[in-house]
Steps between C-alpha positions, in 0.01 A plus 500: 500500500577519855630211736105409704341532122780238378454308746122476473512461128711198606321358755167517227704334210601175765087505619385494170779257369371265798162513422526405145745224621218360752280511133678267356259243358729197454628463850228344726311627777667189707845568398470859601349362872779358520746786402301693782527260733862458507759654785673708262225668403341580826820657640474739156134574606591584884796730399318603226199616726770723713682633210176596330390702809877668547471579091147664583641727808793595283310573210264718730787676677656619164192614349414680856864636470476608104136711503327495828134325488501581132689388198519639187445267186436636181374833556285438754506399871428179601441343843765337618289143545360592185905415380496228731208330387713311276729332749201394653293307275708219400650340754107471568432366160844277531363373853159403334626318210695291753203426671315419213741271345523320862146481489496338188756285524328345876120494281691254253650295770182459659263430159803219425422402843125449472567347128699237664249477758221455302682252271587276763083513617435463188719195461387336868096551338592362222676161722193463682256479212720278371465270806198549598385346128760190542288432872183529314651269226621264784114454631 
C-alpha cells in the first residue's frame, strides 16, 4: 500500500476509534462537557483544524501527482473525490456527535434546573397554604 493510502487508512482507524469512544454509554453527557470544555482540549481542536486541512492538501497533491484527475482502484477508475469521500465524512460525523453530546449534556443542566425550580414553588405553595389555614384557624 502506498504512503497517502496508509496514511488515510490511518487517519479512518483514529475517526472511527473516536467515535466509538464518544459512544461510550457509562461516561455521562456532563462529564464529557466538561472534557470539551477544557484548555487542553481546545488547543487539540485548533491545531487539529489546521493539521486536518494541511493532511487534506497533501493527500490531494499526491493523488494529483500519482494518476492525474483519475485513480485507479480495483480495476476501475474512480474519481478522485470519489477516494476522498472518506476523509470527508467523519470529521463531520465526529463534529456532530460533539455537538450532540454538548447539547445533551446543557438539556440536563437546564431540566435539573427547572426541577429545582419547580421544587422550591412547589415548596413556597405548599408554605402558604399552610399559613393561610393557621390565619383562618386564628379567626
Amino acid at each position: 500500500m502506498s504512503l497517502q493510502w496508509t496514511a488515510v487508512a490511518t487517519f479512518l482507524y483514529a475517526e472511527v476509534f473516536l467515535v466509538l469512544l464518544l459512544c461510550v454509554p457509562f461516561v455521562s453527557p456532563a462529564r464529557w462537557q466538561k472534557i470539551f470544555r477544557s484548555r487542553l482540549v481546545g488547543l487539540a481542536v485548533s491545531y487539529g483544524n489546521s493539521f486536518f486541512i494541511v493532511l487534506i492538501v497533501i493527500l490531494v497533491l499526491l493523488l494529483l501527482a500519482q494518476g492525474g484527475l483519475l485513480v485507479t482502484w480495483g480495476g476501475s477508475l474512480t474519481p478522485i473525490w470519489g477516494s476522498l469521500t472518506p476523509i470527508f465524512v467523519p470529521p463531520s460525523l465526529l463534529r456532530r456527535l460533539v455537538t450532540l453530546i454538548s447539547a445533551q449534556a446543557a438539556l440536563g443542566a437546564s431540566s435539573q434546573a427547572f426541577r429545582k425550580q419547580a421544587e422550591g414553588a412547589s415548596q413556597a405553595a405548599r408554605q402558604y397554604l399552610e399559613d393561610n389555614d393557621a390565619l383562618r384557624k386564628v379567626q
